[in-house]
N, CA, C and O atoms as a Maestro MAE file, in Angstrom:
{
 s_m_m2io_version
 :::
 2.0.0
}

f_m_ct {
 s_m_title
 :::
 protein
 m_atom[256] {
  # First column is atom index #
  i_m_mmod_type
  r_m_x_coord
  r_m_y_coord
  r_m_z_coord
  i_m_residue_number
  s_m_chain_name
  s_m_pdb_residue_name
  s_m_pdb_atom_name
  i_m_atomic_number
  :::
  1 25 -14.586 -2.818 12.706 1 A "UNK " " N  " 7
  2 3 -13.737 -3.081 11.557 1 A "UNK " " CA " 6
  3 2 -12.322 -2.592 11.824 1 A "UNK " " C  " 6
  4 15 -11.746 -1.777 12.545 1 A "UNK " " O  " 8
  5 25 -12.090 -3.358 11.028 2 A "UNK " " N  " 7
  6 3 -9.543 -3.246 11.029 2 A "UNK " " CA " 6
  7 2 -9.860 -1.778 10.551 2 A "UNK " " C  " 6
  8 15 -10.870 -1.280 10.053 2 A "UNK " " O  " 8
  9 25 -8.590 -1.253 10.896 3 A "UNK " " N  " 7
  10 3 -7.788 -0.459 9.867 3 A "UNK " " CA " 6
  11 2 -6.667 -0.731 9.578 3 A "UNK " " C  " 6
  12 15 -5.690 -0.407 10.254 3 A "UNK " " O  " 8
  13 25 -6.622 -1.594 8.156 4 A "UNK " " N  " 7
  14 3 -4.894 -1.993 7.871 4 A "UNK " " CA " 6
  15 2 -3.888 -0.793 7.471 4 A "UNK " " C  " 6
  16 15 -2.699 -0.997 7.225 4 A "UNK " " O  " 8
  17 25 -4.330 0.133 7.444 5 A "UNK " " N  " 7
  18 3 -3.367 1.103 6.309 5 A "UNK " " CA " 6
  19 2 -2.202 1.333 7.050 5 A "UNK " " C  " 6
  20 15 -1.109 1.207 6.497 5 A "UNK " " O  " 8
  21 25 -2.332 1.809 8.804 6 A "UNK " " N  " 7
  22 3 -0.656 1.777 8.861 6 A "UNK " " CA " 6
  23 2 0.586 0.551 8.876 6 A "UNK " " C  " 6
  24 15 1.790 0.465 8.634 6 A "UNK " " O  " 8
  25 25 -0.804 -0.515 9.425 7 A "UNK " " N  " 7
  26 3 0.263 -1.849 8.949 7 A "UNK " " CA " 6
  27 2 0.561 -1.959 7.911 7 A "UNK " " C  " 6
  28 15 1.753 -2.204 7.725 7 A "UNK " " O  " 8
  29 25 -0.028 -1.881 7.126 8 A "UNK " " N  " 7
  30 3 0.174 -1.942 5.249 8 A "UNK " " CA " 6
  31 2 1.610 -1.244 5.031 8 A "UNK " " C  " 6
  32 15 2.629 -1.775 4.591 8 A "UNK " " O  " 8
  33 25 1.394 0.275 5.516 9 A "UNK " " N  " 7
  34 3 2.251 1.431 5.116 9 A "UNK " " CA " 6
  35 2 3.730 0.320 5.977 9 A "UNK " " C  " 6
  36 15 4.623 -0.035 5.208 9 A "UNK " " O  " 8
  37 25 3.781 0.122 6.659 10 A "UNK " " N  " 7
  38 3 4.910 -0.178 7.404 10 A "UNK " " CA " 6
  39 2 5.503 -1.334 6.969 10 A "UNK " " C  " 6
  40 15 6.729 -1.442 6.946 10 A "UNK " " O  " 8
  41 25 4.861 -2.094 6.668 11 A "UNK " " N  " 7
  42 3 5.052 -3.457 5.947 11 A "UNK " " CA " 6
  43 2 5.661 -2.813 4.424 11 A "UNK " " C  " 6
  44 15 6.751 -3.237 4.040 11 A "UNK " " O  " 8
  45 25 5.051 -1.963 3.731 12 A "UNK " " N  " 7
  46 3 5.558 -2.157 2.320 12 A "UNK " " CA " 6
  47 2 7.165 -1.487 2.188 12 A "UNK " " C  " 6
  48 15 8.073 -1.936 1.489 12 A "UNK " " O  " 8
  49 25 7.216 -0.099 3.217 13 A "UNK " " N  " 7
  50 3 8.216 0.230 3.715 13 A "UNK " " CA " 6
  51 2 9.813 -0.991 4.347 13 A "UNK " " C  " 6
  52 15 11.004 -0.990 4.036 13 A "UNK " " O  " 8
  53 25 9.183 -1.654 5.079 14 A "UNK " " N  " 7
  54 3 10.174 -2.651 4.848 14 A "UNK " " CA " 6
  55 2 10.538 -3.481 4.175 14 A "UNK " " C  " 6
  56 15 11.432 -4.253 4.523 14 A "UNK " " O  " 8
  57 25 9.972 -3.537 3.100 15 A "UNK " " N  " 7
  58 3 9.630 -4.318 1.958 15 A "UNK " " CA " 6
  59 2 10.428 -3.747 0.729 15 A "UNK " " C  " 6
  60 15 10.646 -4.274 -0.362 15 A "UNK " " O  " 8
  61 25 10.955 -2.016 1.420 16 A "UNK " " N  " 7
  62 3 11.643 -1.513 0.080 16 A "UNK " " CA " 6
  63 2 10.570 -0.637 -1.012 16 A "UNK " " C  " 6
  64 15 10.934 0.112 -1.919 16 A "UNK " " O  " 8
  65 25 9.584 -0.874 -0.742 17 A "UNK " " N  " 7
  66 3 8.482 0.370 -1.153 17 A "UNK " " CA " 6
  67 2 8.893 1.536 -0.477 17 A "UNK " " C  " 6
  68 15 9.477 1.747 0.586 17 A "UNK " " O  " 8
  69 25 8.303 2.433 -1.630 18 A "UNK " " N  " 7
  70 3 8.557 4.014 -0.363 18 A "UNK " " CA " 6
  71 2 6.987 5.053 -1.312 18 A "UNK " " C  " 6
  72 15 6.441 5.090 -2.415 18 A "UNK " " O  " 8
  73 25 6.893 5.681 -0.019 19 A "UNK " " N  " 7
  74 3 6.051 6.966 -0.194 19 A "UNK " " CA " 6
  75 2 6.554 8.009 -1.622 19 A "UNK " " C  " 6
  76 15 7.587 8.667 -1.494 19 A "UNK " " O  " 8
  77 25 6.075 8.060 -2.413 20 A "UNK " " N  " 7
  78 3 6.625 9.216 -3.670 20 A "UNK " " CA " 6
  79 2 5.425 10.570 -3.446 20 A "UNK " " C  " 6
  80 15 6.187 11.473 -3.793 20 A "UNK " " O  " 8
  81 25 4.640 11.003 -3.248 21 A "UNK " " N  " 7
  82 3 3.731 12.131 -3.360 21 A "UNK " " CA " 6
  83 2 2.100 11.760 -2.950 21 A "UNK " " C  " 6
  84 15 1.603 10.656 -3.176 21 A "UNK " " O  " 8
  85 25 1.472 12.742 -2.393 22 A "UNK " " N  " 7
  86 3 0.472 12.759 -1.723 22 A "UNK " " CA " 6
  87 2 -0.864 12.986 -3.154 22 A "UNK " " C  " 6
  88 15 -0.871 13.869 -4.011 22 A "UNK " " O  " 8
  89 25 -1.752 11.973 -2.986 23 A "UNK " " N  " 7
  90 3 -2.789 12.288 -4.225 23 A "UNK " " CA " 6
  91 2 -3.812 12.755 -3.991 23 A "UNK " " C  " 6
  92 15 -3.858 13.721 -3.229 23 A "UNK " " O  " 8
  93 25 -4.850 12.286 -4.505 24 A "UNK " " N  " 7
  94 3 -6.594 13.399 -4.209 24 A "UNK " " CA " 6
  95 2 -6.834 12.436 -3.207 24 A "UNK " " C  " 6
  96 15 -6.669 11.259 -2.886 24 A "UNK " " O  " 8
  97 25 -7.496 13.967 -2.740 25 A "UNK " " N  " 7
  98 3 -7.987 13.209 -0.941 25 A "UNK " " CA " 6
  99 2 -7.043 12.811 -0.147 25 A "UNK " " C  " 6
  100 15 -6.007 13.413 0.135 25 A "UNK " " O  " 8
  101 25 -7.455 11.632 0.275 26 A "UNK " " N  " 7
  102 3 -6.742 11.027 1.478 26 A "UNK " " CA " 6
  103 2 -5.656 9.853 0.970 26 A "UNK " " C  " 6
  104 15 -4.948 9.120 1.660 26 A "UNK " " O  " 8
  105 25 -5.802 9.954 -0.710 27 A "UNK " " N  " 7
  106 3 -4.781 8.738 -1.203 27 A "UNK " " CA " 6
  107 2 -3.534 9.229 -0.991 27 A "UNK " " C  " 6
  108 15 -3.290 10.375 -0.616 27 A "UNK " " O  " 8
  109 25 -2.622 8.252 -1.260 28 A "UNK " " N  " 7
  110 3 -1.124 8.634 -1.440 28 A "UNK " " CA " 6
  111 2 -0.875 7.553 -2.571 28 A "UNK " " C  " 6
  112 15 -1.613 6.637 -2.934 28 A "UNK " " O  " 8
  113 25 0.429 7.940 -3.041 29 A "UNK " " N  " 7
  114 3 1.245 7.549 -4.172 29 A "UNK " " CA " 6
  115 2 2.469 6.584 -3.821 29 A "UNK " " C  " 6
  116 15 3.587 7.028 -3.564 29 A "UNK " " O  " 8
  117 25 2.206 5.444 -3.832 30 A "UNK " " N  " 7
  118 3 3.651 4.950 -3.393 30 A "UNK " " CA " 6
  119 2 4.801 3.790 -4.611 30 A "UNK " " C  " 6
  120 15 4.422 2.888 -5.358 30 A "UNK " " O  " 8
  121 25 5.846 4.177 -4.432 31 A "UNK " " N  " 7
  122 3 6.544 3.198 -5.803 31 A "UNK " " CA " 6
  123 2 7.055 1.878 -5.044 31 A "UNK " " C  " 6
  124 15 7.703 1.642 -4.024 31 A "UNK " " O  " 8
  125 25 6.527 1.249 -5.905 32 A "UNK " " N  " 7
  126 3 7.525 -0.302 -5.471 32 A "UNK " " CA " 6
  127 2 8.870 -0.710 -6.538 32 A "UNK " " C  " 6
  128 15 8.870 -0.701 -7.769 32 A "UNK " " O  " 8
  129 25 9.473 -0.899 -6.030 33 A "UNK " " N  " 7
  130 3 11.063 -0.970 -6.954 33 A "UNK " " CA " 6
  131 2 11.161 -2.642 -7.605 33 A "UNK " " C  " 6
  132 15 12.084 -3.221 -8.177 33 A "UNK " " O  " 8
  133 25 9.877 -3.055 -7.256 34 A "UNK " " N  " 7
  134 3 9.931 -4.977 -7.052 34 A "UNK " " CA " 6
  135 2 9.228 -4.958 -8.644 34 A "UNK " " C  " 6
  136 15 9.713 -5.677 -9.516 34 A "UNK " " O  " 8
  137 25 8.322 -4.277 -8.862 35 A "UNK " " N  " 7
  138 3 7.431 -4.034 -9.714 35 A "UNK " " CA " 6
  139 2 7.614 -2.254 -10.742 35 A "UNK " " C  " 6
  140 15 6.895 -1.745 -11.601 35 A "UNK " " O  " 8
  141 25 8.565 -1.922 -10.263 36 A "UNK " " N  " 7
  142 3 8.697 -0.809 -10.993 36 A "UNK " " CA " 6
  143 2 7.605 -0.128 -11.470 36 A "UNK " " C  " 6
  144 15 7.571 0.431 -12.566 36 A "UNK " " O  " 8
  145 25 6.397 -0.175 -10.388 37 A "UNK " " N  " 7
  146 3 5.420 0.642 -10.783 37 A "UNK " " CA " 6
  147 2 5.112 1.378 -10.188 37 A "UNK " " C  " 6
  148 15 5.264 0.845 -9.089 37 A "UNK " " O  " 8
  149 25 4.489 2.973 -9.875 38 A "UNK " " N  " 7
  150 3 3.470 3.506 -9.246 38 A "UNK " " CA " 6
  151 2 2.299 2.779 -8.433 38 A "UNK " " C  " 6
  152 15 1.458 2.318 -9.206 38 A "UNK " " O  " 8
  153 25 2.017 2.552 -7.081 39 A "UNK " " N  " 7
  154 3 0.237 2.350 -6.766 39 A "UNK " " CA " 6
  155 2 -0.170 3.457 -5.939 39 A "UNK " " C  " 6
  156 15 0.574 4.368 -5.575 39 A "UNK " " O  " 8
  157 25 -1.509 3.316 -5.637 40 A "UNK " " N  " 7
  158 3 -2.143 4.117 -4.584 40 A "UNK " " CA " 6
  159 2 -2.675 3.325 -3.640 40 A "UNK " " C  " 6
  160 15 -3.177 2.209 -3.776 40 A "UNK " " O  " 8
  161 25 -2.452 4.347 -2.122 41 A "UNK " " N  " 7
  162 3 -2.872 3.736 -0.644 41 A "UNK " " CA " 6
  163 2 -3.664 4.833 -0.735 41 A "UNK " " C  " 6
  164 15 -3.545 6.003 -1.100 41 A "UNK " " O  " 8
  165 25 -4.762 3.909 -0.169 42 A "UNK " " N  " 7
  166 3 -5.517 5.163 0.966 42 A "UNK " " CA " 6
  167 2 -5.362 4.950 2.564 42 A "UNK " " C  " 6
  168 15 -5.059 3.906 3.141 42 A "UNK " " O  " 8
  169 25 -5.689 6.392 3.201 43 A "UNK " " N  " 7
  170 3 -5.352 6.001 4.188 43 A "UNK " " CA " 6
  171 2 -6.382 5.645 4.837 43 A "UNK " " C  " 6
  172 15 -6.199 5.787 6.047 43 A "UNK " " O  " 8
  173 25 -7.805 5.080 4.465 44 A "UNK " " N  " 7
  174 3 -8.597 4.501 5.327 44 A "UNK " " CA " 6
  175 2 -8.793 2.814 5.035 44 A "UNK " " C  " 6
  176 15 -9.919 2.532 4.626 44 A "UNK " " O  " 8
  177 25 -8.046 1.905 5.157 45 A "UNK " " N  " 7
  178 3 -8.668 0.763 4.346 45 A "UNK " " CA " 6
  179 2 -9.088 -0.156 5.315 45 A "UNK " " C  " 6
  180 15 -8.419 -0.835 6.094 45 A "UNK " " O  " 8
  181 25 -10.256 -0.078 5.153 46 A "UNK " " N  " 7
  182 3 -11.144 -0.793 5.785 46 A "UNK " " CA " 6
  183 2 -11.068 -2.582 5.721 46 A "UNK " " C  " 6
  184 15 -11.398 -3.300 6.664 46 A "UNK " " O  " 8
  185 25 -10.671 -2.967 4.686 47 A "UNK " " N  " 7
  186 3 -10.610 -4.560 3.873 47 A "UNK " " CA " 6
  187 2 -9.319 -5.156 3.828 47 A "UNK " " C  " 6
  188 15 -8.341 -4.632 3.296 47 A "UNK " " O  " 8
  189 25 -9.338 -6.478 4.509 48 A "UNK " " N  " 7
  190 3 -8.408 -7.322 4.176 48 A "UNK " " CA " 6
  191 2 -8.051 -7.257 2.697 48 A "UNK " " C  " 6
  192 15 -6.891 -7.191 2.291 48 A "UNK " " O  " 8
  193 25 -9.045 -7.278 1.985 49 A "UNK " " N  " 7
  194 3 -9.108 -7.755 0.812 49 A "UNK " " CA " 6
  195 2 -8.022 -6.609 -0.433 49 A "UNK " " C  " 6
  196 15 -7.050 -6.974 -1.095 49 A "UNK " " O  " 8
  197 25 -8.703 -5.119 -0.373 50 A "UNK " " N  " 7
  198 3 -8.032 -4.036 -0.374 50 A "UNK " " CA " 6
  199 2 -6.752 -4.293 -0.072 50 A "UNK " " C  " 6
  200 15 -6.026 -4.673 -0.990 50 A "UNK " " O  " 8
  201 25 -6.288 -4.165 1.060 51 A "UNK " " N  " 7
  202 3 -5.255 -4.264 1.515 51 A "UNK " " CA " 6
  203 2 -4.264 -5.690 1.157 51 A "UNK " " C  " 6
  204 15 -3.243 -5.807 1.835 51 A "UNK " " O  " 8
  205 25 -4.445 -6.347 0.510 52 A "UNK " " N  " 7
  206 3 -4.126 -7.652 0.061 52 A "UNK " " CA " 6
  207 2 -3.745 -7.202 -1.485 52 A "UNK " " C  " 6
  208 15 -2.761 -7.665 -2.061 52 A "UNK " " O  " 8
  209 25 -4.852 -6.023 -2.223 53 A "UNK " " N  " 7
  210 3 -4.721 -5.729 -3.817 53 A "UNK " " CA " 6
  211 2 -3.780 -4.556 -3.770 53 A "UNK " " C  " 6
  212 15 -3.421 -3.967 -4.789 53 A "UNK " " O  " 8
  213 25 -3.417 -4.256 -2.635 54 A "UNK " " N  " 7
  214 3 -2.571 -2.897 -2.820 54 A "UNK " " CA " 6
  215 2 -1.043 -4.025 -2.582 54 A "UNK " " C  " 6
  216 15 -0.185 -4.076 -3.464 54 A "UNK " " O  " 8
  217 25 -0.947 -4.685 -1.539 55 A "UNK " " N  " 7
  218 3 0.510 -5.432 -2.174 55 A "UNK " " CA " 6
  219 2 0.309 -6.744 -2.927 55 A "UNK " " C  " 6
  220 15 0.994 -7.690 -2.541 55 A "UNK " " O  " 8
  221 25 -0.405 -6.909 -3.791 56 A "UNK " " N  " 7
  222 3 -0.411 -7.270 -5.440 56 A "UNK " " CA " 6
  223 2 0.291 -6.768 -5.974 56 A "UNK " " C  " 6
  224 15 1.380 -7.112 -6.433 56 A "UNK " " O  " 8
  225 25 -0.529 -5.404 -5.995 57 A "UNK " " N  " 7
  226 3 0.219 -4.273 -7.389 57 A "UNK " " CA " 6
  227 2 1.635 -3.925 -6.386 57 A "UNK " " C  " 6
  228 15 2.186 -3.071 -7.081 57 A "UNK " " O  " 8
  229 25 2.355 -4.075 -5.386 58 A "UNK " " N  " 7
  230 3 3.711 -3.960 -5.081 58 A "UNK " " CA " 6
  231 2 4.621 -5.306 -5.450 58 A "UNK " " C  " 6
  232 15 5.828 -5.453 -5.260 58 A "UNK " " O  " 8
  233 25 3.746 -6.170 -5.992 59 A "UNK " " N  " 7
  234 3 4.860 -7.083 -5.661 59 A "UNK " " CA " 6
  235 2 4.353 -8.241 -5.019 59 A "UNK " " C  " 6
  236 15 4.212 -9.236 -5.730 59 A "UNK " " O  " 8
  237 25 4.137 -8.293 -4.162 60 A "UNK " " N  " 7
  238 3 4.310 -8.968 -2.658 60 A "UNK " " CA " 6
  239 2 3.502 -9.630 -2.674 60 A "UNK " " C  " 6
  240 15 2.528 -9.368 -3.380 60 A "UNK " " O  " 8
  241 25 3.568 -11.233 -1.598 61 A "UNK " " N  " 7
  242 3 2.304 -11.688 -1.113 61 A "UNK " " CA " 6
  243 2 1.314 -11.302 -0.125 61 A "UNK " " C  " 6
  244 15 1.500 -10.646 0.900 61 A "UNK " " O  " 8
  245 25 0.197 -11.817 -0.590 62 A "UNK " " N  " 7
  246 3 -0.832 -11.363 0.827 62 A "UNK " " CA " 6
  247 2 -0.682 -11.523 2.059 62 A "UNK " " C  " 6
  248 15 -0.374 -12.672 2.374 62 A "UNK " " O  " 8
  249 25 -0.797 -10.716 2.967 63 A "UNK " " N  " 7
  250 3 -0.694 -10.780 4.301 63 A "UNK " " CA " 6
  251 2 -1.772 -10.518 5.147 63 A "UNK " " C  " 6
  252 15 -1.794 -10.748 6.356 63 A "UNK " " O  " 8
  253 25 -2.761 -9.978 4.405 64 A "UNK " " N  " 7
  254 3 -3.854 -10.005 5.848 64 A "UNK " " CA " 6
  255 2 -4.787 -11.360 5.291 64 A "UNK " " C  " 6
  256 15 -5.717 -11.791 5.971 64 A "UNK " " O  " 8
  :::
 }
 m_bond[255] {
  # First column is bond index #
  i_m_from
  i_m_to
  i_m_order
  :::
  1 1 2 1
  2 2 3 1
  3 3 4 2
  4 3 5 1
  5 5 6 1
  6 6 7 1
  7 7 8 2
  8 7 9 1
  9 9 10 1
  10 10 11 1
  11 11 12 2
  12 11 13 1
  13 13 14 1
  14 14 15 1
  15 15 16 2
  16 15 17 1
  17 17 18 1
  18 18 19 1
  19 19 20 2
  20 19 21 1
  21 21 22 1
  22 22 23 1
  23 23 24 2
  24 23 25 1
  25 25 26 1
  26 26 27 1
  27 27 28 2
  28 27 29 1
  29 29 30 1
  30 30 31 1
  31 31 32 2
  32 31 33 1
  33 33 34 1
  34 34 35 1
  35 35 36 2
  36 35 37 1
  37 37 38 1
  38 38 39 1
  39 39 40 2
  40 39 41 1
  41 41 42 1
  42 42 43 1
  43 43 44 2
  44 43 45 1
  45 45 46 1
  46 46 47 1
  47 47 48 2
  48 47 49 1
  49 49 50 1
  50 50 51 1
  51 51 52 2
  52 51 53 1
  53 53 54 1
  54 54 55 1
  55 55 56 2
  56 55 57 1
  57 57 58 1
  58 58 59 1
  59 59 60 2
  60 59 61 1
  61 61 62 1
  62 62 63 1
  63 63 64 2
  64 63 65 1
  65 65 66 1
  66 66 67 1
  67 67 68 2
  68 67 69 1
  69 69 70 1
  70 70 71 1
  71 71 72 2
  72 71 73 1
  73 73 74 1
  74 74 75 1
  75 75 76 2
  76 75 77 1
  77 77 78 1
  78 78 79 1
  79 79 80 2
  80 79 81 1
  81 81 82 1
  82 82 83 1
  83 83 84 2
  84 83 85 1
  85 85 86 1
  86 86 87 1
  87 87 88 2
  88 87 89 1
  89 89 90 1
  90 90 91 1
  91 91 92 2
  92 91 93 1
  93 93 94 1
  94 94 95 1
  95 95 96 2
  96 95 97 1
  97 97 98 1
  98 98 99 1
  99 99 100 2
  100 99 101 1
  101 101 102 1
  102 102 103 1
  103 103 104 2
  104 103 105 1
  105 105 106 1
  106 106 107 1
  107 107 108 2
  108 107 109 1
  109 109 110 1
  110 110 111 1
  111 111 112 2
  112 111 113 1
  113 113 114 1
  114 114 115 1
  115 115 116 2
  116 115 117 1
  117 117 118 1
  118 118 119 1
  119 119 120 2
  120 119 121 1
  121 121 122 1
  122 122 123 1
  123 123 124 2
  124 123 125 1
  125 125 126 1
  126 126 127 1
  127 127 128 2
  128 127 129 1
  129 129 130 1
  130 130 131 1
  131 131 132 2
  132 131 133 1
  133 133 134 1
  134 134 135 1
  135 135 136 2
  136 135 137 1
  137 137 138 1
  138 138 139 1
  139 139 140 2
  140 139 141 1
  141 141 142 1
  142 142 143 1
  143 143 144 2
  144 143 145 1
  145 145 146 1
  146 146 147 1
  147 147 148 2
  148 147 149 1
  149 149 150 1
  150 150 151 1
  151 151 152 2
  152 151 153 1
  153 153 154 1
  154 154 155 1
  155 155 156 2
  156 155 157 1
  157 157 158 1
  158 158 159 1
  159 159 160 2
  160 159 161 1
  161 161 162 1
  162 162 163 1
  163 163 164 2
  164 163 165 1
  165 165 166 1
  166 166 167 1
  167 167 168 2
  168 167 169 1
  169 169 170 1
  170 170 171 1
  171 171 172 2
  172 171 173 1
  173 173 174 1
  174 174 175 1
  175 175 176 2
  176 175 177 1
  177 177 178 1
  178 178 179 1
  179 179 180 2
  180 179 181 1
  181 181 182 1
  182 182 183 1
  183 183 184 2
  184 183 185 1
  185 185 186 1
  186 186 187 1
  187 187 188 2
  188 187 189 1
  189 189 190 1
  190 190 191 1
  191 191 192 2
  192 191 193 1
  193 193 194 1
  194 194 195 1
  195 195 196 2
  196 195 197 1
  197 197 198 1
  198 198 199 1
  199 199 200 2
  200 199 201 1
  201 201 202 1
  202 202 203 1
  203 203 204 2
  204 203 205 1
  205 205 206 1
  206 206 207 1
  207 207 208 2
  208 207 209 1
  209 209 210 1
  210 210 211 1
  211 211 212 2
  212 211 213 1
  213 213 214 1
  214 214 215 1
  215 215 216 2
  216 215 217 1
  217 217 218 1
  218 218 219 1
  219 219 220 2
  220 219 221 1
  221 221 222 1
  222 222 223 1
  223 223 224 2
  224 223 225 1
  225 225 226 1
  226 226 227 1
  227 227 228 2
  228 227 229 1
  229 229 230 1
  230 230 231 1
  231 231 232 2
  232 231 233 1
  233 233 234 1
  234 234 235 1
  235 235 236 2
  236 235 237 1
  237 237 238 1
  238 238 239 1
  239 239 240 2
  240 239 241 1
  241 241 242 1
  242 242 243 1
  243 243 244 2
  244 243 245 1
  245 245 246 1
  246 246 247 1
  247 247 248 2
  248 247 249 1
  249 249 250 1
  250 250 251 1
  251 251 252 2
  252 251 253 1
  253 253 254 1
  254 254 255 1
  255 255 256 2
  :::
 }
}
């Protein structure tokens, strides 16, 4: 199995997302300015699919 999370992380980063604070466990907190909202990454994501609903909630289209 993938691990998308640092592509994810790097992608949303150029995208104008940024890292805001570290959450429970292994999540993190990141803001998108597209969507003016809060989401959470984890850093294990196993799923296209996951990784597709985390830049939803940024904004963005799917990429994996």
């Amino acid at each position: 199995m993938s691990d998308y999370s640092k592509e994810l992380k790097q992608y949303l980063q150029k995208e104008g997302c940024y890292f805001e604070r570290q959450g429970k466990g292994d999540h993190e907190i990141w803001f998108s300015p597209i969507t003016n909202i809060r989401f959470v990454v984890d850093n294990r994501i196993k799923s296209r699919h996951t990784a597709n609903a985390v830049l939803k909630q940024a904004g963005l289209p799917k990429k994996f």
